[in-house]
BABAMAR-513881 format. One record per residue (C-alpha): residue in one letter; x, z negated, y. Coordinates in steps of 0.02 Angstrom, whole numbers, padded with zeros to 5 digits, always signed. Each point is the difference from the previous one (the first is absolute). Layout:
// residues N
AXZY
...
***
This chain:
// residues 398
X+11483-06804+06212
X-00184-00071+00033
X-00059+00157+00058
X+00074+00110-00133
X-00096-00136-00110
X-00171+00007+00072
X+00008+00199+00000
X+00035-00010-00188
X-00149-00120-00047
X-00085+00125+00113
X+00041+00139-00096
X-00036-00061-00156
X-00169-00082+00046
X-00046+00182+00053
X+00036+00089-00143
X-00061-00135-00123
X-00166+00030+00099
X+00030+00203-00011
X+00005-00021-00201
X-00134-00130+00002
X-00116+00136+00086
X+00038+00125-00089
X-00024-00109-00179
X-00163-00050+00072
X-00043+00187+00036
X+00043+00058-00176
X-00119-00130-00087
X-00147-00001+00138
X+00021+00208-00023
X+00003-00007-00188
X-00144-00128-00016
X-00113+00077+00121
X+00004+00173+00021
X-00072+00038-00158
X-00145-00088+00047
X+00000+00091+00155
X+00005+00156-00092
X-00151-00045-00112
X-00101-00039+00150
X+00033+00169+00099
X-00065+00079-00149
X-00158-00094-00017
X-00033+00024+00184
X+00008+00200-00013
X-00090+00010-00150
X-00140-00114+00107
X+00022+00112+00136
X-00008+00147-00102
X-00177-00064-00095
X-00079-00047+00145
X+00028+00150+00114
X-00071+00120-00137
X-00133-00118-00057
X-00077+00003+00197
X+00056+00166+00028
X+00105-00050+00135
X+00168+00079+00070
X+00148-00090-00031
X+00078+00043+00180
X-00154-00089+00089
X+00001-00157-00126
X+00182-00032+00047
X-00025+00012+00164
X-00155-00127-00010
X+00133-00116-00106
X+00111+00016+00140
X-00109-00065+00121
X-00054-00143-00099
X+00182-00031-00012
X+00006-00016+00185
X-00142-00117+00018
X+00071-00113-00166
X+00148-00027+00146
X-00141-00049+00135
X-00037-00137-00100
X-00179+00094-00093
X-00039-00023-00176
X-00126+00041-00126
X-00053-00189-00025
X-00015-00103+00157
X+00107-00099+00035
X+00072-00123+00146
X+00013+00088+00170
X+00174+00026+00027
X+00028-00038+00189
X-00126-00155+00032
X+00104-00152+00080
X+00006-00075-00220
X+00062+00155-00038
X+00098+00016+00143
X+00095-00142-00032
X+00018+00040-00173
X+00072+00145+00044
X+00149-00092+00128
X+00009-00137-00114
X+00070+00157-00119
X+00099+00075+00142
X+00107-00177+00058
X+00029-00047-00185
X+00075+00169-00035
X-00130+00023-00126
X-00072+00178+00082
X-00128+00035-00160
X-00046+00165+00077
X-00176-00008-00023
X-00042-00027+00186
X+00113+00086+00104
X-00036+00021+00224
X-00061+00189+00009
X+00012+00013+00198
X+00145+00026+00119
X-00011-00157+00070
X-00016-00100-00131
X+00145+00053-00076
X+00104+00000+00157
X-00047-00196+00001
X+00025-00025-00192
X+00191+00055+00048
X+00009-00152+00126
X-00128-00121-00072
X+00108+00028-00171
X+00163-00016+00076
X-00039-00160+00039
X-00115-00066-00132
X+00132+00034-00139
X+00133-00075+00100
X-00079-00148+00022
X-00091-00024-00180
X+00196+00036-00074
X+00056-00135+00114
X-00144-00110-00074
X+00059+00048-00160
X+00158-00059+00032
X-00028-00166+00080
X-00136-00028-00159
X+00158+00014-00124
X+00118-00094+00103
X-00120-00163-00011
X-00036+00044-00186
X+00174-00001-00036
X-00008-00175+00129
X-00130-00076-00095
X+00084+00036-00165
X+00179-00063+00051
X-00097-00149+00046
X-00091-00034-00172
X+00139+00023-00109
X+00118-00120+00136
X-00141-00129-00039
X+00001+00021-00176
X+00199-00009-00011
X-00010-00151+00099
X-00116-00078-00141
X+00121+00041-00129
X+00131-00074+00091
X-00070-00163+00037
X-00067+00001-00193
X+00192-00003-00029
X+00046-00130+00128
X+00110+00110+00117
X-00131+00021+00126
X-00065-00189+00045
X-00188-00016+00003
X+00003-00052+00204
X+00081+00161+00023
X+00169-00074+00073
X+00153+00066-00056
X+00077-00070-00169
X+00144+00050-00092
X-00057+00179-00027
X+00036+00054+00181
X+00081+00148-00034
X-00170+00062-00093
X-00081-00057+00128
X+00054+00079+00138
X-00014+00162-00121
X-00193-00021+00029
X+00012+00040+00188
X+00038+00175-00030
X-00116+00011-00146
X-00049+00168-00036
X-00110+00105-00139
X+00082+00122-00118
X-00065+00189+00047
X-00027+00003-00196
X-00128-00142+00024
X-00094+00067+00144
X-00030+00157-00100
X-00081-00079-00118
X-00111-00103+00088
X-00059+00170+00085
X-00018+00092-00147
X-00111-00151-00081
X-00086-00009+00186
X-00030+00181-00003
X-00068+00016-00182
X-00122-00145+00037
X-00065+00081+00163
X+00006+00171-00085
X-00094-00066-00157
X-00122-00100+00100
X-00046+00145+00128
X-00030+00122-00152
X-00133-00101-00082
X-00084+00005+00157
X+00014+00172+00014
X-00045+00048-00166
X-00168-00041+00001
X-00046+00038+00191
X+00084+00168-00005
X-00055+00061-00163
X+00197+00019-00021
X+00073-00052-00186
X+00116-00124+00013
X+00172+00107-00021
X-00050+00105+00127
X-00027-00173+00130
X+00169-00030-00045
X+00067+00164+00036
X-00100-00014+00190
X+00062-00170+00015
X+00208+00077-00028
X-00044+00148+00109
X-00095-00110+00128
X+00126-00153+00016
X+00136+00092+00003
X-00039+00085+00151
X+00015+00199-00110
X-00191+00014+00027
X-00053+00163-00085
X-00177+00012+00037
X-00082+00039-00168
X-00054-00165-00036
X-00055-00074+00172
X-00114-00179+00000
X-00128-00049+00114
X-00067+00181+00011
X-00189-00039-00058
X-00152-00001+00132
X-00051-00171-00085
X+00068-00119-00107
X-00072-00148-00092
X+00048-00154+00127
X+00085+00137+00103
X+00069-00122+00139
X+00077-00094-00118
X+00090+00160-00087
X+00065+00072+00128
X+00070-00178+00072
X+00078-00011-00172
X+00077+00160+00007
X+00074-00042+00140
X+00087-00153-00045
X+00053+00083-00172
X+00076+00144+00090
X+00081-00122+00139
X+00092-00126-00144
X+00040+00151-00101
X+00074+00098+00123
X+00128-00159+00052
X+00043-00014-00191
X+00043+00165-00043
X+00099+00037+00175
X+00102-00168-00016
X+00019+00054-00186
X+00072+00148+00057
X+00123-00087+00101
X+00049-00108-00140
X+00007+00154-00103
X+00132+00096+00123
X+00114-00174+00029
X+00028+00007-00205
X+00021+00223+00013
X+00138-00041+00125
X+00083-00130-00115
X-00003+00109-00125
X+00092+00144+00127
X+00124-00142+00032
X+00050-00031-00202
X-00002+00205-00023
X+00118+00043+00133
X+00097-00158-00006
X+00013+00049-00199
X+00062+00154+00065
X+00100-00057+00146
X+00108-00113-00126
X+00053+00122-00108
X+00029+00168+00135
X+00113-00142+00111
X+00116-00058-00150
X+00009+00175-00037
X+00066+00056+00170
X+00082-00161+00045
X+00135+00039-00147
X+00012+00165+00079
X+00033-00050+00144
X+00128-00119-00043
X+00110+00124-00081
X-00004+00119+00111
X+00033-00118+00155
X+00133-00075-00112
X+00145+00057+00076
X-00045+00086+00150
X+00091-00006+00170
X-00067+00034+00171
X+00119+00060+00108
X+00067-00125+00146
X-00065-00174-00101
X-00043-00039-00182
X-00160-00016-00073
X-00052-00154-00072
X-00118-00010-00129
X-00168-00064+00019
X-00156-00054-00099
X-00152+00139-00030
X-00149-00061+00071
X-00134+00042-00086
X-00118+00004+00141
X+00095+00133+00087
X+00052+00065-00146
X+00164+00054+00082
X+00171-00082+00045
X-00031-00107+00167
X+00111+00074+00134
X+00052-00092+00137
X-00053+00063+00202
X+00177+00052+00027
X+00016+00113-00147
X-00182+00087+00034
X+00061+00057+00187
X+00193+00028-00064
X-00101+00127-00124
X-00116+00066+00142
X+00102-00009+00151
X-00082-00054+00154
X-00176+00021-00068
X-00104-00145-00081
X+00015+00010-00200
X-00171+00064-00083
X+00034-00183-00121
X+00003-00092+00181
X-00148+00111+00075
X-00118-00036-00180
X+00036-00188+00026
X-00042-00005+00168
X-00182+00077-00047
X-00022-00090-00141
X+00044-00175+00129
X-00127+00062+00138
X-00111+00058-00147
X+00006-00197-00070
X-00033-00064+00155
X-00158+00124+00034
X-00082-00064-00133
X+00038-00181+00029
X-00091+00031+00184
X-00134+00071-00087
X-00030-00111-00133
X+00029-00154+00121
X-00142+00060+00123
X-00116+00046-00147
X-00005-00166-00048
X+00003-00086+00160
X+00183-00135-00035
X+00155+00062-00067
X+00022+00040-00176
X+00119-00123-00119
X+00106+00101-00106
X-00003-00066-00162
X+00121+00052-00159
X-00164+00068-00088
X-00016+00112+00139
X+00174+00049+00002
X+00024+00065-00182
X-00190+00070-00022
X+00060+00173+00013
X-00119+00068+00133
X-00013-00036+00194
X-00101-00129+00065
X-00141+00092+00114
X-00158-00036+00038
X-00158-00016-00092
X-00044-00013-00155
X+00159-00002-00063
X+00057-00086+00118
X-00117-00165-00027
X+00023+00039-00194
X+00204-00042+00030
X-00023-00146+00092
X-00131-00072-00108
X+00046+00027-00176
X+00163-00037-00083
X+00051+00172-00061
X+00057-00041-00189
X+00145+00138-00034
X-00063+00096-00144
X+00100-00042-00188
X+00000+00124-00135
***
């Protein structure tokens, strides 16, 4: 049924990411370890120079390394730069931790702050990925509402839609516009074009204030805005800047707008992976059910039960077996429930679960809609969840 449907997609989404990792591991591992290699071998040979050229012992100049090491964590460099824990860079540092960011360069090195990091993040994060959320929902609003306008335009070019905006002969179109809604394909590519400009725009800045070269502002900007935050390239780092204030405010902003792209990008981008989940297994679905519905068939032919006949009925395939009815399951079981009439049961009280949740979530009962119906995935809550109700989920054609 349902369920046995949502645990395939499931399944597949899984291992699809399994292989995708381990693709992505075979070409990260065969582009950089080599270079990894190299480097090793430059640093010994380094080492090896400069412990004989100063006569010193190799034991004690690791051990001096080591505690360099440490005090690299504590936030000490060879050039000055920016304390780490004054209230700008602070907040630089929870404006990293709430976003999900976490660069790693500044990280709370006493027991209490990291006993309040645990609570202060808990919160921050939930609340920034709820403004996340509530950011693409009235993108997507704002967008439904352009593209309304602009079909309205059209239609009153064409003389359905009269220019005082009463109803004409076109009603039927008209009343289409009520429930107007953007095309997932469209709002992904207004936020890739959003989140090239702001990506673009925040790398020239960069570029010449970080002493970075362009590709590698681009590269921060992807690891920055989407929230993977390495730590090798971090900005605002400096003691000074040229018109510092003004840097660091536009930092800010860059990292803000970015950040809202790229995550509502990335909800876009897993609405169109689950279509695609939907085509692959219904692809697969068609063909394994005619398959085993002509099995069925001839084996259930010309059976007889004893004490009543059996009549033939039609394969769903949503259950993917022959519907019994409630007499037959406890005939079959005796006086115990039927596992069939047990597994609907759940799957009822399972429905209605999520419509409670889903209902309080968003504060006035849900309105089921076909779209919602045939998507392939529960509703929920969150992104998702405002993703479904907002966009018109276009089935995938191949």
């Amino acid at each position: 049924g349902r369920l046995n449907a949502d645990n395939a997609r499931f399944l597949l989404l899984a291992v699809l990411i399994v292989l995708y990792m381990l693709c992505g591991a075979a070409v990260f591992s065969a582009i950089e370890l080599p270079t990894e290699r190299e480097a090793k071998e430059r640093w010994e040979e380094r080492l090896e120079n400069f412990t004989r050229r100063h006569n010193l012992s190799r034991t004690e100049l690791r051990l001096f390394l080591r505690e360099y090491e440490e005090a690299s964590v504590a936030g000490i460099r060879v050039d000055d730069i920016r304390p780490r824990w004054d209230f700008t860079g602070a907040f630089y540092f929870v404006g990293t931790v709430v976003s999900t960011i976490g660069f790693g360069m500044t990280t709370p090195a006493t027991v209490g702050g990291k006993i309040f990091l645990i609570f202060y993040g808990l919160i921050g994060c939930a609340g920034t990925i709820l403004f996340f959320n509530l950011f693409l929902e009235r993108l997507i609003t704002v967008i439904a509402y352009v593209m309304k306008s602009c079909h309205e335009r059209q239609l009153r070019r064409k003389g359905v839609l009269p220019h005082n905006g009463r109803r004409g002969s076109g009603t039927s179109e008209v009343d289409s516009l009520a429930g107007w809604k953007p095309s997932v394909y469209y709002v992904m590519l207004i936020l890739c074009v959003a989140s090239l400009i702001i990506s673009c725009c925040a790398s020239a800045m960069y570029t010449p204030i970080e002493g970075w070269s362009y590709f590698d502002s681009l590269y921060f900007c992807f690891v920055a805005f989407s929230t993977i935050g390495f730590g090798d390239l971090v900005s605002s780092q400096n003691i000074k800047y040229e018109s510092q204030g003004l840097y660091r405010f536009g930092n800010f902003v860059f990292i803000l707008m970015g950040v809202c792209c790229i995550y509502s990008l990335f909800n876009v981008i897993s609405i169109i992976i689950k279509q695609s989940i939907n085509w692959i297994l219904k692809k697969l679905d068609c063909r394994c059910c005619h398959r085993c519905q002509r099995k069925l068939l001839r084996s259930r032919r010309n059976v007889v039960m004893p004490g009543n006949v059996r009549s033939r009925r039609n394969i769903s395939i949503e259950s993917d077996a022959v519907n019994e009815s409630d007499t037959d399951g406890r005939r079959l079981s005796g006086e115990m429930i039927s596992m069939k009439d047990f597994l609907a049961s759940n799957k009822v009280s399972l429905a209605i679960m999520q419509k409670q949740l889903s209902e309080t979530a968003n504060g006035y009962p849900r309105q089921t809609s076909s779209n919602s119906k045939q998507n392939g995935f529960s509703g929920g809550v969150g992104a998702l969840a405002i993703m479904n109700n907002r966009l018109v989920e276009t089935s995938v054609d191949r």
